[in-house]
C-alpha positions in Angstrom: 90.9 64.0 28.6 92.9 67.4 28.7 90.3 70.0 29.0 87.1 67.9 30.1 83.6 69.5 29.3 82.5 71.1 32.4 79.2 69.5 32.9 80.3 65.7 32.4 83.0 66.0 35.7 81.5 63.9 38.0 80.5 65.0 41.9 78.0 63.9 43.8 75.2 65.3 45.2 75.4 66.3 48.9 73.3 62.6 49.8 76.1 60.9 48.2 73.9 60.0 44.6 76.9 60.2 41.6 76.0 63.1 39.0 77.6 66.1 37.3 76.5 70.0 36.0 75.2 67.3 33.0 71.9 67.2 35.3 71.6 70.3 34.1 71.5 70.4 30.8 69.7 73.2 28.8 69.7 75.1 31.5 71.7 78.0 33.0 73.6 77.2 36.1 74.4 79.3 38.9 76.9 77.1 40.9 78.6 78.8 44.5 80.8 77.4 46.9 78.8 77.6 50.1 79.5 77.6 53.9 77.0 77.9 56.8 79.3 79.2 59.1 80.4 82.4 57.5 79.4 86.6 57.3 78.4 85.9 53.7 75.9 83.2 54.5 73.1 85.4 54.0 73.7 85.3 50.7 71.6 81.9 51.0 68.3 84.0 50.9 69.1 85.9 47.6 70.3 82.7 46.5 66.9 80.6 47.3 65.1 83.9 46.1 67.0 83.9 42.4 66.5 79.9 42.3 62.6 80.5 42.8 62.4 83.8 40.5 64.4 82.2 37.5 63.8 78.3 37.7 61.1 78.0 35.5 63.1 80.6 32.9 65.7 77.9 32.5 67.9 79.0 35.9 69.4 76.5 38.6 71.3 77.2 41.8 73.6 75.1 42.7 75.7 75.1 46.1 78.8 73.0 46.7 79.8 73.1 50.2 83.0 73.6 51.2 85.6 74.1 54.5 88.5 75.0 53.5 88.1 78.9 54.4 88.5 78.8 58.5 86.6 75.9 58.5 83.4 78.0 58.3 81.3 74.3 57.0 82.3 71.7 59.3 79.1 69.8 59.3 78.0 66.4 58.2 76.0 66.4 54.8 72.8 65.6 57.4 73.4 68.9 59.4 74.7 70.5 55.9 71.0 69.9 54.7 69.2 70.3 57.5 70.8 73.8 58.3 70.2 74.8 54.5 66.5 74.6 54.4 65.3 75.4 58.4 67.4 78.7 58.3 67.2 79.8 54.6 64.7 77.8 53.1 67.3 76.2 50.6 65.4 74.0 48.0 68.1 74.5 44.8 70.6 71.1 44.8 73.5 70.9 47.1 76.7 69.0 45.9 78.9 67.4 48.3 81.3 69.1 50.3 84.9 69.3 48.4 87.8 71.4 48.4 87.9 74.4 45.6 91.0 75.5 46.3 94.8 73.6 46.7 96.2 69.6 46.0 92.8 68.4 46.7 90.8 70.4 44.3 88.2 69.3 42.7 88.0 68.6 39.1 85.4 70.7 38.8 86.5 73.8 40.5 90.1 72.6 38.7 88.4 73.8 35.7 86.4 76.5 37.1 89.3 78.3 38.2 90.8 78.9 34.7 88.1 81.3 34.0 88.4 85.1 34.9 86.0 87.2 36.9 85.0 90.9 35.3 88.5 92.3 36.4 90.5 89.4 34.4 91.5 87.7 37.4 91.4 83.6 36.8 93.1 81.3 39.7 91.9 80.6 43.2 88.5 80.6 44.8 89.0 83.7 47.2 86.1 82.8 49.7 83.0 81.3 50.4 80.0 82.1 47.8 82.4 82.8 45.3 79.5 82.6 42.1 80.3 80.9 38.7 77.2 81.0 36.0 77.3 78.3 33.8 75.5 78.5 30.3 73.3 76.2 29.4 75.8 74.8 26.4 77.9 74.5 29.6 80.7 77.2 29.4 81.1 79.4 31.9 79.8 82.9 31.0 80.8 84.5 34.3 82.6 84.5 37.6 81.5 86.7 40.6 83.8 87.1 43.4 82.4 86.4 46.9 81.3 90.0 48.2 78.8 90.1 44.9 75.9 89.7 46.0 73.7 86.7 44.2 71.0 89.8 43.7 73.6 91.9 42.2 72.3 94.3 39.1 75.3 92.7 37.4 74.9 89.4 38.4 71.0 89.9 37.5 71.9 91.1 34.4 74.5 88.2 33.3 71.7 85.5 34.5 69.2 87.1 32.2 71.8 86.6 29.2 72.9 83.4 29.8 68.7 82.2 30.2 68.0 79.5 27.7 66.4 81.4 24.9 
C-alpha cells in the first residue's frame, strides 16, 4: 500500500486497545501531538473546550502524545492519563505516545506530514500541539502549526467547514 488511507493506519489508543482515525468515521477530526510538560500545554483547555463545543456537531479531538521535543512527555500512559484529566479536564481520546518526527515515525504522522500548513510548508512536526483537522471522508483539510491556538478564528473557522454536513 503506497499511499494508505489515513484513517485505516493502525495506533493504538493511549490504554494499549488497537484502533485507527477509522473510529472516527463521519466525523471531523482534530488530531494534535500533545505533551504535558511544555509552555503550550495550555492549549489542553481550548482543546477540551472545542471537543465539548463541537462534539455533538460531528467534531472529535484527538491527542497523540509524544516526547521527542526535550522530552517535554516523559510519562507512563497511567500518569499520561491521569495528568490529562485532573489538570485540564481532558475527556476527548488520547492515542499512544509515538514519535512524529525522524526513523521512528509513525505511519500516521508519515502521512500527515506530506500535507502543508496555510503558508505551503509540508515536512516535519515543528513542536508539540502541532493541529491537523481531518475531514470526515478522512483527508486532511488543514494543518496548524503549534503557536495556533486550538481557539484560533482560523482554526474555528476551518472546523466549521470541515463539520459533517
Amino acid at each position: 500500500m503506497t499511499n494508505p488511507q489515513i484513517q485505516d493506519i493502525s495506533i493504538n489508543t493511549l490504554d494499549g486497545a488497537p484502533t485507527s482515525l477509522a473510529a472516527f468515521d463521519g466525523r471531523a477530526v482534530l488530531l494534535v501531538n500533545v505533551a504535558s510538560k511544555c509552555g503550550l500545554t495550555p492549549q489542553y483547555t481550548a482543546l477540551e473546550q472545542l471537543a465539548k463545543d463541537y462534539a455533538d456537531r460531528g467534531l472529535t479531538v484527538v491527542g497523540v502524545p509524544c516526547n521527542q521535543f526535550m522530552g517535554q512527555e516523559p510519562g507512563t500512559p497511567e500518569e499520561i492519563a491521569n495528568f490529562c484529566s485532573t489538570t485540564y479536564g481532558v475527556s476527548f481520546p488520547l492515542l499512544e505516545k509515538i514519535e512524529v518526527n525522524g526513523e521512528g515515525r509513525h505511519p500516521l504522522y508519515s502521512e500527515l506530514t506530506k500535507h502543508a500548513d496555510a503558508d505551503g510548508a509540508a515536512g516535519d512536526i515543528q513542536w508539540n500541539f502541532e493541529k491537523f483537522l481531518i475531514a470526515p471522508d478522512g483527508t486532511v483539510a488543514n494543518r496548524f502549526r503549534p503557536t495556533t491556538v486550538p481557539d484560533a478564528p482560523e482554526v474555528v473557522a476551518a472546523i466549521e467547514a470541515a463539520l459533517p454536513r
